[in-house]
mmCIF file of the C-alpha atoms, coordinates in Angstrom:
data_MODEL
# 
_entry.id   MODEL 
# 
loop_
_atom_site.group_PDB 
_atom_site.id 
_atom_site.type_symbol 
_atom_site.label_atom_id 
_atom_site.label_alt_id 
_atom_site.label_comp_id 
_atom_site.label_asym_id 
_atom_site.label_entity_id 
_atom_site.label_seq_id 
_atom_site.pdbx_PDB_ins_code 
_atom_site.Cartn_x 
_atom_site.Cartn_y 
_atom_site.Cartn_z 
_atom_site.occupancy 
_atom_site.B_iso_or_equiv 
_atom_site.pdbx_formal_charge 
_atom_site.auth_seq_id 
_atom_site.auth_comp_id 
_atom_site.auth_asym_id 
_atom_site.auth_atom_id 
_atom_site.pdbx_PDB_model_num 
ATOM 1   C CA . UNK A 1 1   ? -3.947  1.501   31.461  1.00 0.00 ? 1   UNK A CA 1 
ATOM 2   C CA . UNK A 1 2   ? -1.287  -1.226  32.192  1.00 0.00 ? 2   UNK A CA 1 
ATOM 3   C CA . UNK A 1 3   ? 0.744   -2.788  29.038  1.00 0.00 ? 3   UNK A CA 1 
ATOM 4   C CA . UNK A 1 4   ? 1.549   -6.437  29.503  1.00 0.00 ? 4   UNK A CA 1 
ATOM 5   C CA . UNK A 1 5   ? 3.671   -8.784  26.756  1.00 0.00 ? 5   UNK A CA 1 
ATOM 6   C CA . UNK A 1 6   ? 3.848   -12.491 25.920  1.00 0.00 ? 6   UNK A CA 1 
ATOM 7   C CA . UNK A 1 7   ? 7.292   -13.614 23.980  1.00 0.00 ? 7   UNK A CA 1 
ATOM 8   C CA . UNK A 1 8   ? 7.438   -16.115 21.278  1.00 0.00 ? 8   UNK A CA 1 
ATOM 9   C CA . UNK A 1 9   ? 9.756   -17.768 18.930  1.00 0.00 ? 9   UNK A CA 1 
ATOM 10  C CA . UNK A 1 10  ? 9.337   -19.280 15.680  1.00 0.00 ? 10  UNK A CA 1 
ATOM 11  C CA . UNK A 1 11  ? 12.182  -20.575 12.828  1.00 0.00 ? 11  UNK A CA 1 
ATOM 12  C CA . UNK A 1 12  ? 11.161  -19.768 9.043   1.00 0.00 ? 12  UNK A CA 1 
ATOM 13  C CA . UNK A 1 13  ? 12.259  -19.465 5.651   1.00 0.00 ? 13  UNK A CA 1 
ATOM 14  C CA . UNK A 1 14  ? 11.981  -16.923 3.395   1.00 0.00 ? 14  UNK A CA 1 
ATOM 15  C CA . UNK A 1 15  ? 13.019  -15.077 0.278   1.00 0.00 ? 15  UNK A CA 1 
ATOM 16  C CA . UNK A 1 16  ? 12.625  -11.618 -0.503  1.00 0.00 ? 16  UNK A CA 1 
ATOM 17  C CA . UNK A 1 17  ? 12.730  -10.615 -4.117  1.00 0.00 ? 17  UNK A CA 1 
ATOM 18  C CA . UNK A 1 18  ? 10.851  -8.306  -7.036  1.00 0.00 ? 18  UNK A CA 1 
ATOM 19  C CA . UNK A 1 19  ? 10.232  -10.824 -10.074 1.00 0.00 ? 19  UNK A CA 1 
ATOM 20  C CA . UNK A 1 20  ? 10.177  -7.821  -12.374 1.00 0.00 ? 20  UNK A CA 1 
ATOM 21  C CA . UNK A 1 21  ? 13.766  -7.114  -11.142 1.00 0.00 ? 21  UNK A CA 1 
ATOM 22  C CA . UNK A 1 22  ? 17.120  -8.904  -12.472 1.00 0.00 ? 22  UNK A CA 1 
ATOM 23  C CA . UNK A 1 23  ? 18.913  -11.273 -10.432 1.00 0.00 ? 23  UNK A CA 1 
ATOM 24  C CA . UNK A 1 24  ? 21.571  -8.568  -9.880  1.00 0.00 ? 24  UNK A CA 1 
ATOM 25  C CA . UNK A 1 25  ? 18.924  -5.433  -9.051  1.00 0.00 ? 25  UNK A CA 1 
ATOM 26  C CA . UNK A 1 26  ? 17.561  -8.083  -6.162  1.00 0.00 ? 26  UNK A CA 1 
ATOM 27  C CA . UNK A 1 27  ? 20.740  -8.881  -5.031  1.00 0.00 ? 27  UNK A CA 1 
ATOM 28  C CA . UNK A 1 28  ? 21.951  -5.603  -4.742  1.00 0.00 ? 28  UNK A CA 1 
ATOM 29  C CA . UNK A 1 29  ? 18.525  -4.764  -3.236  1.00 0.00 ? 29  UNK A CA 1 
ATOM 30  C CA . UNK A 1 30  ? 17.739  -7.248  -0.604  1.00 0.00 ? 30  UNK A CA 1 
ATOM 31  C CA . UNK A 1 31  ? 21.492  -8.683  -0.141  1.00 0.00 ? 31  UNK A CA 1 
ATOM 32  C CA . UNK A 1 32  ? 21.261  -12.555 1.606   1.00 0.00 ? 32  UNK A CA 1 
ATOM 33  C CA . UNK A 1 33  ? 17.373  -12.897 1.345   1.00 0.00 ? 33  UNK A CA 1 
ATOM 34  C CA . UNK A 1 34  ? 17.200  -12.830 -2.126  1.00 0.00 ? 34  UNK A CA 1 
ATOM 35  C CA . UNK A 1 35  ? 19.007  -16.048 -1.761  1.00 0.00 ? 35  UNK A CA 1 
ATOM 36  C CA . UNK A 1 36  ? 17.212  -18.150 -4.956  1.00 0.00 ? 36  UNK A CA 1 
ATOM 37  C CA . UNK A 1 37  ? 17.645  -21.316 -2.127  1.00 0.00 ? 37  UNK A CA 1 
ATOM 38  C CA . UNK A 1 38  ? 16.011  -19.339 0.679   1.00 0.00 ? 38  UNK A CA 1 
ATOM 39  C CA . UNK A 1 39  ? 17.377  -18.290 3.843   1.00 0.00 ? 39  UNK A CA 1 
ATOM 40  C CA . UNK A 1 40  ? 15.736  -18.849 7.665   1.00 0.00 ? 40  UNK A CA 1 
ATOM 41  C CA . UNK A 1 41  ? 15.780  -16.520 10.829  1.00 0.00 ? 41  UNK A CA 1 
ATOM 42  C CA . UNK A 1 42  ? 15.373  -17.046 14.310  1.00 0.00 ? 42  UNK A CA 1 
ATOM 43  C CA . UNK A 1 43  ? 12.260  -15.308 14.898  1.00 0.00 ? 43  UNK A CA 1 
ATOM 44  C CA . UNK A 1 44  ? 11.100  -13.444 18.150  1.00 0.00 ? 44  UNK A CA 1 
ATOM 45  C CA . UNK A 1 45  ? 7.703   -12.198 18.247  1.00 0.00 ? 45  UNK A CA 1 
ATOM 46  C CA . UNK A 1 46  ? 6.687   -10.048 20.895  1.00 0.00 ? 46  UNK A CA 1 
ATOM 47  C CA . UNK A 1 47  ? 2.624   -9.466  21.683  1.00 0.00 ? 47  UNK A CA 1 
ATOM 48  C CA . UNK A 1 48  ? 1.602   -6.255  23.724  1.00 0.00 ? 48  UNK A CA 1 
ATOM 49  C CA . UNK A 1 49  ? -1.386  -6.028  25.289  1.00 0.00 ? 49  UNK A CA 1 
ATOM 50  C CA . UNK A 1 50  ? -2.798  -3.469  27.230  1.00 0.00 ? 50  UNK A CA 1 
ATOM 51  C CA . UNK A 1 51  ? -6.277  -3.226  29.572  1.00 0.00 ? 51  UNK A CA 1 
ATOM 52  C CA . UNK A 1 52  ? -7.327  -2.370  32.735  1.00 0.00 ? 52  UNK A CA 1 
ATOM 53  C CA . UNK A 1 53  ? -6.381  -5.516  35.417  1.00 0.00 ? 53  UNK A CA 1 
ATOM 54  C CA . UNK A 1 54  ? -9.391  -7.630  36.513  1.00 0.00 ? 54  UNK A CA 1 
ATOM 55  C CA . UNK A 1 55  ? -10.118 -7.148  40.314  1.00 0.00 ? 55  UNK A CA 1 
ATOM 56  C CA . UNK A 1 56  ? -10.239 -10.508 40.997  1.00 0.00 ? 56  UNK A CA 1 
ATOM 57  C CA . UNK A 1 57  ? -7.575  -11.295 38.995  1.00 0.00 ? 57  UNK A CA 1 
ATOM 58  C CA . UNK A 1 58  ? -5.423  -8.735  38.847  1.00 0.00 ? 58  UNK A CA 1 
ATOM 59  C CA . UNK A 1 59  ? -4.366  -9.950  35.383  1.00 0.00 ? 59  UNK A CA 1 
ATOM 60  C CA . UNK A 1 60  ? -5.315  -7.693  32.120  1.00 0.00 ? 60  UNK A CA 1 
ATOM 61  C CA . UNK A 1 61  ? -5.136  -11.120 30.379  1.00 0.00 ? 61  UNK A CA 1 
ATOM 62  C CA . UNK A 1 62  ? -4.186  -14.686 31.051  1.00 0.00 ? 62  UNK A CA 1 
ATOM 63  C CA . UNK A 1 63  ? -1.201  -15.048 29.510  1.00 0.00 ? 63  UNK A CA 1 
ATOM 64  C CA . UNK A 1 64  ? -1.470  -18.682 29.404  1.00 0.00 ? 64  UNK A CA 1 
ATOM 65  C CA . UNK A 1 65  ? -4.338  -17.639 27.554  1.00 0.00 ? 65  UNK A CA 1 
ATOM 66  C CA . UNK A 1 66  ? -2.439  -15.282 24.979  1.00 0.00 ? 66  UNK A CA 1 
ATOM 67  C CA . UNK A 1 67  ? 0.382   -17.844 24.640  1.00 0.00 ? 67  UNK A CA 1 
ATOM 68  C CA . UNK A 1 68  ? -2.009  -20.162 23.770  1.00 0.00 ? 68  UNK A CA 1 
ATOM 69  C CA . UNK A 1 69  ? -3.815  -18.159 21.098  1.00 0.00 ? 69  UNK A CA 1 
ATOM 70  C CA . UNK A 1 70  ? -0.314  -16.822 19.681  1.00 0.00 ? 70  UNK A CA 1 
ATOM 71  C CA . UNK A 1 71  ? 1.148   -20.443 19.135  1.00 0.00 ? 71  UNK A CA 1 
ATOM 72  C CA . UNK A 1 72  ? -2.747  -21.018 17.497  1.00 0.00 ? 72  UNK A CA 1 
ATOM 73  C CA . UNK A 1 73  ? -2.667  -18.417 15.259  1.00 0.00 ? 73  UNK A CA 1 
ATOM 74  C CA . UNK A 1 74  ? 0.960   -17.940 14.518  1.00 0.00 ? 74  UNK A CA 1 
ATOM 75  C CA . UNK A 1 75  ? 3.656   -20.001 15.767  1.00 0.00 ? 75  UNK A CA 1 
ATOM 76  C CA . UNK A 1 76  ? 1.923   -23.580 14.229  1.00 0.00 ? 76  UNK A CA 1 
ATOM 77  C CA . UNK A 1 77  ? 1.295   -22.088 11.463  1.00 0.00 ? 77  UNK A CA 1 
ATOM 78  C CA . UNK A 1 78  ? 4.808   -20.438 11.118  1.00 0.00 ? 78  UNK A CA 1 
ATOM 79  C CA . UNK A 1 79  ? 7.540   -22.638 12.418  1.00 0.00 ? 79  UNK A CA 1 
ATOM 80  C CA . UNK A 1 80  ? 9.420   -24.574 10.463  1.00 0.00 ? 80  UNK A CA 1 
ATOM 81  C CA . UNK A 1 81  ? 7.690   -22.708 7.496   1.00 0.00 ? 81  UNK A CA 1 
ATOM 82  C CA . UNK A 1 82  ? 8.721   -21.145 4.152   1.00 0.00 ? 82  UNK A CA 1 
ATOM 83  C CA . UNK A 1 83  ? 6.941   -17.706 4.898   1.00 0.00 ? 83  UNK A CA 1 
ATOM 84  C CA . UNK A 1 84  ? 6.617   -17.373 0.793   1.00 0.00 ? 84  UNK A CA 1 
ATOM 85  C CA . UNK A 1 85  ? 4.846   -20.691 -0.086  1.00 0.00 ? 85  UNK A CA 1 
ATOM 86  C CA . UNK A 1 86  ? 3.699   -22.513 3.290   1.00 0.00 ? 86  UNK A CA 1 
ATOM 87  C CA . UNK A 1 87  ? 1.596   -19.802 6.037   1.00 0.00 ? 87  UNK A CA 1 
ATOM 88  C CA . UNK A 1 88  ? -2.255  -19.040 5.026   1.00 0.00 ? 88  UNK A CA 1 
ATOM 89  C CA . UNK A 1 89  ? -1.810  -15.518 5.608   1.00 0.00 ? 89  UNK A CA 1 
ATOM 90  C CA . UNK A 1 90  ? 1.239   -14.416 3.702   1.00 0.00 ? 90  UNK A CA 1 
ATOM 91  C CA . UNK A 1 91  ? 0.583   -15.706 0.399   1.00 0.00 ? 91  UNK A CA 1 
ATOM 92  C CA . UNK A 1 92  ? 1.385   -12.932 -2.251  1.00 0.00 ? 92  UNK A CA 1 
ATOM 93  C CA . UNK A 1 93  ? 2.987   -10.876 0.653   1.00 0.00 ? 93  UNK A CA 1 
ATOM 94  C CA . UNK A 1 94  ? 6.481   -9.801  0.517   1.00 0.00 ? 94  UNK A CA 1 
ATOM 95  C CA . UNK A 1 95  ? 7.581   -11.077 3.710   1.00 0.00 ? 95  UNK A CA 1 
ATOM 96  C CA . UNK A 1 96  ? 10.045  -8.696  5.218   1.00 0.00 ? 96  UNK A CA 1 
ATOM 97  C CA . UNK A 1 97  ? 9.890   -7.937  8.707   1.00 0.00 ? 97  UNK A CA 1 
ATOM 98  C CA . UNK A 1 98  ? 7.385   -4.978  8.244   1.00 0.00 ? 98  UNK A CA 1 
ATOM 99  C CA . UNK A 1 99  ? 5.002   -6.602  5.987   1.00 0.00 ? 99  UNK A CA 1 
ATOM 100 C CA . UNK A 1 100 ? 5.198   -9.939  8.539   1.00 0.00 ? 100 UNK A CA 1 
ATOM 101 C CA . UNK A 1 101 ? 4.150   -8.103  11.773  1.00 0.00 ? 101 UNK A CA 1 
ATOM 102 C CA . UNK A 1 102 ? 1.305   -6.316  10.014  1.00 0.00 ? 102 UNK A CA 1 
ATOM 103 C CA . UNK A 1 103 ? -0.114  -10.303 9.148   1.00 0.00 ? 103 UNK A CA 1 
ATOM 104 C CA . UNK A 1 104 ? 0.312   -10.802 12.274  1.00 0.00 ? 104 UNK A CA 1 
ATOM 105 C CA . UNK A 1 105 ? -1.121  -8.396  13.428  1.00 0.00 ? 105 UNK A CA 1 
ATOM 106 C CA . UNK A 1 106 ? -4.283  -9.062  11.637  1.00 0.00 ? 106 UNK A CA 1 
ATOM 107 C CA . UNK A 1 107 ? -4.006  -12.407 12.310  1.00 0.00 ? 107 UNK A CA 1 
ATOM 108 C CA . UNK A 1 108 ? -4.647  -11.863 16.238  1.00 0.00 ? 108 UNK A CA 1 
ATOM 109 C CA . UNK A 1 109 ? -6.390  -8.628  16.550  1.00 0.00 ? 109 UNK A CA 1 
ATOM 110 C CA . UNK A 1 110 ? -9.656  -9.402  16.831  1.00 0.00 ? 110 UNK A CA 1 
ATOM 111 C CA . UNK A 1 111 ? -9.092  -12.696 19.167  1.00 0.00 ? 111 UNK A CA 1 
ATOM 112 C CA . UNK A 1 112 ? -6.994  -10.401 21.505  1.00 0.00 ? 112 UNK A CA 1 
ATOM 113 C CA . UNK A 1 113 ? -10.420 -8.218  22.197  1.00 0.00 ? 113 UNK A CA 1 
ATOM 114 C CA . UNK A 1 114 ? -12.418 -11.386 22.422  1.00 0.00 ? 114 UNK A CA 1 
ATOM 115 C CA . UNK A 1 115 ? -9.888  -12.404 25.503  1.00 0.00 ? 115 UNK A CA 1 
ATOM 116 C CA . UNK A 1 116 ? -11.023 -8.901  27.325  1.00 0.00 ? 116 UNK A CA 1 
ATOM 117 C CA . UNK A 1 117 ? -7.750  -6.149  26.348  1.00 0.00 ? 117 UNK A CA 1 
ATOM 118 C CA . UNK A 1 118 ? -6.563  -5.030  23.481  1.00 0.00 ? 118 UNK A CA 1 
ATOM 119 C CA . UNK A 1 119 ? -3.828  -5.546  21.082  1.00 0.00 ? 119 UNK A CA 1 
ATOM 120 C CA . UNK A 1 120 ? -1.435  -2.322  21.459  1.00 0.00 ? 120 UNK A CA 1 
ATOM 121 C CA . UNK A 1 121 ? 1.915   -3.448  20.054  1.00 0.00 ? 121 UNK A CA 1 
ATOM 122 C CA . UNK A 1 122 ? 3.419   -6.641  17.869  1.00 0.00 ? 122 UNK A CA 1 
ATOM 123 C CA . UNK A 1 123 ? 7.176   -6.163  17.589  1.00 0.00 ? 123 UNK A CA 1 
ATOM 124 C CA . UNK A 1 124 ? 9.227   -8.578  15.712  1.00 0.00 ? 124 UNK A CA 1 
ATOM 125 C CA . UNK A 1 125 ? 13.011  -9.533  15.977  1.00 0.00 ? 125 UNK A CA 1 
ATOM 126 C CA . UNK A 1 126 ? 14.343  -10.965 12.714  1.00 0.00 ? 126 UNK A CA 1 
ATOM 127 C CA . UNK A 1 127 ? 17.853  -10.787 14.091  1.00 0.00 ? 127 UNK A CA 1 
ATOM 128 C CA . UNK A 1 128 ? 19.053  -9.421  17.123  1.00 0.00 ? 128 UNK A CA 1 
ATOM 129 C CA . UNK A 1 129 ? 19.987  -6.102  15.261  1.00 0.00 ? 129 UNK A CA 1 
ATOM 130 C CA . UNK A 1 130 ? 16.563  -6.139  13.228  1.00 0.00 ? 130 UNK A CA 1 
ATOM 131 C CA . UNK A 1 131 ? 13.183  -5.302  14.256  1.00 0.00 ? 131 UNK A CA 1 
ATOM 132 C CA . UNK A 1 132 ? 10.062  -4.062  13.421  1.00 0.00 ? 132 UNK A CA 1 
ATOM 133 C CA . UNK A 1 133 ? 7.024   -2.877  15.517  1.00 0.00 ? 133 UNK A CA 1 
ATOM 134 C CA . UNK A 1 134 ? 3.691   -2.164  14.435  1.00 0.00 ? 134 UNK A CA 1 
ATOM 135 C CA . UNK A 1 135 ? 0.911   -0.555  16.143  1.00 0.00 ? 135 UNK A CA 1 
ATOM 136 C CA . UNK A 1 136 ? -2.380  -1.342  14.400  1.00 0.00 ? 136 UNK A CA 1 
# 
């Protein structure tokens, strides 16, 4: 089994907040992103992908392929976007880090097995001391 992984970046907004919590209990919470204006990261999303390599090929994916599907199914969709009122696929999700690579996640899954490998790993760099990695 060989492991192979496709960066990409996005910019988005978000807010992170409990509406059944006071103003202070949110702030004291979820510090900065409970920011009633919003507040934007500098996202880096990292795809793993894993497979046995083509013998013709000797690729377990084209990764022009994978980029190509991850700016599809994620970056349009989430650049330049408030991840609370503007992406499909996080409406009514908290977006913290966690909760945003498990969308995403489920938002390339299946599309990863129709390109011939398999999804193994979507890690996620909020910040460049914050990250989150999910597994399936």
């Amino acid at each position: 089994m060989v492991y192979i992984t496709r960066k990409e970046h996005f910019n988005a907004a978000h807010k992170l907040e409990n509406p059944e919590w006071s103003k202070e209990k949110n702030e004291e919470v979820f510090g900065k992103c409970a920011n009633p204006n919003w507040h934007g990261h500098n996202y880096t999303v990292l795809v793993t992908v894993k497979g046995e390599p083509d013998p013709g090929t000797g690729f377990i994916v084209n990764l022009k392929h994978l980029s190509e599907l991850i700016r599809k199914k994620i970056t349009d969709k989430m650049d330049h976007k408030n991840l609370n009122l503007d992406v499909d696929f996080m409406l009514g999700v908290k977006p913290s880090t966690e909760n945003v690579a498990i969308k995403i996640w489920e938002q390339l899954h299946e599309d990863i097995s129709n390109l011939g490998c398999q999804l193994h790993c979507i890690k996620l760099l909020e910040t460049e001391n914050n990250s989150a990695e999910y597994y399936g």
